[in-house]
N, C-alpha and C positions, 0 to 999 in steps of 0.2 A: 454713439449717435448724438450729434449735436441736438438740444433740447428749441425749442421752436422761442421758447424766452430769450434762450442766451443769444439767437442766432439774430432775435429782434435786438436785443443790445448791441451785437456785431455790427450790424447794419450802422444802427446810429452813432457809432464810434468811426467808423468808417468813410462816412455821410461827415462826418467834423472834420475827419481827416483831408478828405477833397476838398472842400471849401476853407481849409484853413487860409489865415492869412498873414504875415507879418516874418520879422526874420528865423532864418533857418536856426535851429539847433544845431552849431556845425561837428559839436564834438561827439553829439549821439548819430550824425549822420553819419559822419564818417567812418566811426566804429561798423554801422549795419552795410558801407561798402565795403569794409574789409573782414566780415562774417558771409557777405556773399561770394567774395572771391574765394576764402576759404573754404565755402562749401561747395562751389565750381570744379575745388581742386586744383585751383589757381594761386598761385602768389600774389600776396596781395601787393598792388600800385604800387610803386615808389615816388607818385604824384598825386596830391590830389588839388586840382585848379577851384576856385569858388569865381560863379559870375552874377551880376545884377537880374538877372532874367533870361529867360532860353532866347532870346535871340542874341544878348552879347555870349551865351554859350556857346550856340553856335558859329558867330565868330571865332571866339578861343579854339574851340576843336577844331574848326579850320585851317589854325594857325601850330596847331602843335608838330612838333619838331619829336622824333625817336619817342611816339607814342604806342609802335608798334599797331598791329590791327582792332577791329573791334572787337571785343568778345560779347558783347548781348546776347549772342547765342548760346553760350555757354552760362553767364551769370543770370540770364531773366527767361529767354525762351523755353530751353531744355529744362531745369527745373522746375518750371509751370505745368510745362507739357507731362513729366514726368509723375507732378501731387494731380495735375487730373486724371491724370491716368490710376490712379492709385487710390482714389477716391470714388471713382466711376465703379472699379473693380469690387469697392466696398462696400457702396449702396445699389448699386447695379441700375440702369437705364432709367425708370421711373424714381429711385435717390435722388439721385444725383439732378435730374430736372427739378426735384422738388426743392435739393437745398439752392440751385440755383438762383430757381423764381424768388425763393426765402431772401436772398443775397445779394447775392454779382448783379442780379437784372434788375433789383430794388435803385440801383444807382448806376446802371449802364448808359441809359439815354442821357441823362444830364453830362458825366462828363467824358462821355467820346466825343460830345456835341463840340463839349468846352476846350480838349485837345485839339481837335478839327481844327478850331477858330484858330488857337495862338498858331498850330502852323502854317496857318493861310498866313497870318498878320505877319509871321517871321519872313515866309516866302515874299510877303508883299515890301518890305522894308530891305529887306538885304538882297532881293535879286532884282537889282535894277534897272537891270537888262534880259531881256529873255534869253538869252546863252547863260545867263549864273544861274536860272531857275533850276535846271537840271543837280547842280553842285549844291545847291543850298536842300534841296529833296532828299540827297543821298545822306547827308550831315543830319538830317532831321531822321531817317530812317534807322540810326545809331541810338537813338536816345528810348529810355528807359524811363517813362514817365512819373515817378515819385507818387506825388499824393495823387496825379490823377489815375495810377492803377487802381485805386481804393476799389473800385466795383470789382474785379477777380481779384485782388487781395482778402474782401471780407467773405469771399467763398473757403477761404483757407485756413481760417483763423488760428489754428491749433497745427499749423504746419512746422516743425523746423525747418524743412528743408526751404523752405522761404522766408525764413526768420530775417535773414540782412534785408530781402527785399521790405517787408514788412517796417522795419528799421528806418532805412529811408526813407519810405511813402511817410512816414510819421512825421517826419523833422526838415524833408527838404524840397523842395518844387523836382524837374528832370532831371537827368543827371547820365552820361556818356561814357560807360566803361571801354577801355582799350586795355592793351596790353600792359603796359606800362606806367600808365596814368588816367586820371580822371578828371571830367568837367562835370562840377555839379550846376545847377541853377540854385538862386533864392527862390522862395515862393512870392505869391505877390502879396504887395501888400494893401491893396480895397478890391475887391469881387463883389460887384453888384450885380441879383438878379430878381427876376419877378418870380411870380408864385406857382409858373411853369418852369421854375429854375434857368429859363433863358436867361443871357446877357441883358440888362437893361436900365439905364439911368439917363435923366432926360438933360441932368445938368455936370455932366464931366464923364471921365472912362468909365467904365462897366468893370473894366481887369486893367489895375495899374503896377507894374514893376518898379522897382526901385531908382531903375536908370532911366526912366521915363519912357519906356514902353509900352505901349496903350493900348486897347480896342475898346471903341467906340459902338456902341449901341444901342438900339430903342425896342424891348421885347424882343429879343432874339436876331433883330434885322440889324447889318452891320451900316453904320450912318458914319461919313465924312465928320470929324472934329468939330471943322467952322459950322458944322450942319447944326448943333445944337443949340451956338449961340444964337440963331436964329427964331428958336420956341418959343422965347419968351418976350417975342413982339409980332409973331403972328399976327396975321389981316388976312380977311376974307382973299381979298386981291392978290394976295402974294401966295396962297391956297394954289386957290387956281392958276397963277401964272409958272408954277414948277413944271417942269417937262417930265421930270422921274414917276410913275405912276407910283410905286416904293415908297421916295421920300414922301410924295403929295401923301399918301395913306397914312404914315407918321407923324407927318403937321396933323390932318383931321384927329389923328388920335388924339394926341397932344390938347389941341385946339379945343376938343370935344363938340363932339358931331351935334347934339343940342343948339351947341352957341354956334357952330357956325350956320344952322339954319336959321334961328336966331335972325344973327350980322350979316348975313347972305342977301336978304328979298327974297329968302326958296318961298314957294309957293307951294301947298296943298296938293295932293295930287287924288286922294279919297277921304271919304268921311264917314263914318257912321257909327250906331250905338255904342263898339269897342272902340273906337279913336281916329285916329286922325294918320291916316299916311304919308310919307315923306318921299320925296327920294332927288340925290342929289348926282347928278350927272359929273362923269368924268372922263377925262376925255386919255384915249389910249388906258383904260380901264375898267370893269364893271363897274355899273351903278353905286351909291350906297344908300340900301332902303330902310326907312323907319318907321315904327310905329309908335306916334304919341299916343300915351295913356294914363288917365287918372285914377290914382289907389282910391278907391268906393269908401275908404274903411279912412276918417278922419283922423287926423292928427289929434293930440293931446289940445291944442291950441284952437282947433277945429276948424283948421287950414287941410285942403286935400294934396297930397304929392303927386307931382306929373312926374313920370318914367319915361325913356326911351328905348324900344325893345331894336337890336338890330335883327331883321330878314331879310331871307334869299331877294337878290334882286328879281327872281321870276314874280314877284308879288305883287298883286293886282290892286287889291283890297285891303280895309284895316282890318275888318274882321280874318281876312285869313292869313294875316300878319299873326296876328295874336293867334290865331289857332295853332299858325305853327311852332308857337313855341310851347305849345302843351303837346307838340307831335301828333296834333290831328291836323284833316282838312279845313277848309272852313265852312262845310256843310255838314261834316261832325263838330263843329265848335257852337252846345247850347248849354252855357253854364245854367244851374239851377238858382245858385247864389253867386253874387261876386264878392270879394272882399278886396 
């Protein structure tokens, strides 16, 4: 039985694995494809292609010549299928949930989220036409995600029988078994994200590949290129004049909702002993409402700090602004003390 320490080390080996960044270890990569083929009971490739990023991958595999069919099934599916099967057996129904939660789900959300996105970005660059979209899916549905398996990789950690794949997740981004030959990808080389591990950088790509293949983002929303050069001359005016309700929410963010009530002329819309309520109308959007408030408790200087709390737009009142962010009403919000 894996011990609950080791499994938190697993994790966070794991967790570096997925987010690594920069060029591939080609000669360790390529040894864990041909310890996977070998333990498929396959011969191992008599090819192996390297590409800048999974979409010129997916080019290449597009273009291969006497590559014979895919086998994923054989080198990544079936032996997965095979160590959970085998594991499950071991710890039995409530085990095996438990090394999961320990594991695989500790880094599932962040990078299915993260594969999601690059095949959207690949689908969105290479099918240029709605008749390729189908052909670029099928190409994407070969591929063998390298480091972004790391969440059911770090469930296994003491597997041989996944030892090649393990191999690669370590040293190389995806990577395309066939019969005869292989497409690996590099990994990329900058991944930016925020502190929900979304995609997110305000001033250039989020995920940049070698060959200049890019996804653009702000907090997890996917944002146009020229969109960002934009941030850093925000105006009130220009706020408001975007039609995307998405972008517009990105500027404010950006912009920060303060300054733009601020540079706006918003007006007041409630007042009293907890603060001051806000709310800034948008249009093909909800509200966005706020509550100004001053921290009671001075500064060293003995200047007091004003906050901005954001609430549901159903909000009437300051005080039940503020209550709701203690998760009362605001006929249960009666502090004894403030600070």
């Amino acid at each position: 039985m894996t011990t609950t320490g080791t499994m938190t080390r697993d994790v966070t080996s794991w967790r570096a694995v997925a987010s690594a960044t920069g060029r591939a270890d080609r000669a360790a990569a390529e040894q864990g494809i041909r310890l996977a083929y070998r333990t498929a009971g396959l011969a191992e490739p008599g090819r192996i292609i390297w590409a800048d990023s999974p979409r010129a991958a997916v080019e290449a595999a597009g273009q291969l010549a006497d590559a014979g069919k895919s086998v994923r099934e054989e080198v990544r599916t079936r032996p997965w299928s095979q160590e959970r099967r085998r594991k499950y057996d071991e710890l039995g129904a409530m085990g095996w949930a438990a090394l999961w939660s320990a594991t695989g789900a500790q880094l599932w959300e962040t990078t299915s989220a993260l594969a999601e996105r690059i095949r959207a970005g690949v689908v969105a660059e290479l099918a240029t036409k709605p008749e390729d979209e189908t052909a670029v899916r099928l190409l994407l549905l070969d591929a063998v995600l390298g480091q972004h398996d790391a969440a059911w990789l770090a469930a296994f950690e003491d597997s041989e029988r996944l030892a090649g794949l393990a191999e690669v997740a370590r040293n190389a981004g995806w990577w395309w078994p066939y019969e005869n030959a292989v497409v690996v990808a590099e990994r990329p080389e900058a991944l930016h994200r925020d502190e929900a591990g979304r995609l997110d950088r305000g001033d250039g790509p989020a995920l940049a590949y070698p060959d200049g293949f890019a996804l653009y983002a702000w907090r997890g929303m996917p944002v146009p290129a020229a969109f960002l050069d934009e941030l850093s001359a925000l105006t009130p005016e220009r706020i408001r004049e975007e039609a995307n309700a998405e972008l517009r929410r990105v500027m404010l963010e950006h912009f920060g909702y303060d300054r733009y009530l601020e540079e706006s002329g918003a007006e007041p819309v409630h007042r009293d002993e907890t603060g001051i309520l806000w709310r800034i109308p948008l249009t093909g959007d909800e509200d966005v409402v706020m509550v100004e408030v001053v921290n009671s408790t001075p500064e060293p200087d003995g200047t007091h700090r004003t906050y901005w709390l954001r609430v549901p737009p159903s909000t009437r009142t300051a005080k039940d602004g503020v209550a709701w962010t203690f998760g009362l009403g605001g006929e249960q919000y009666a502090p004894v003390r403030q600070t």
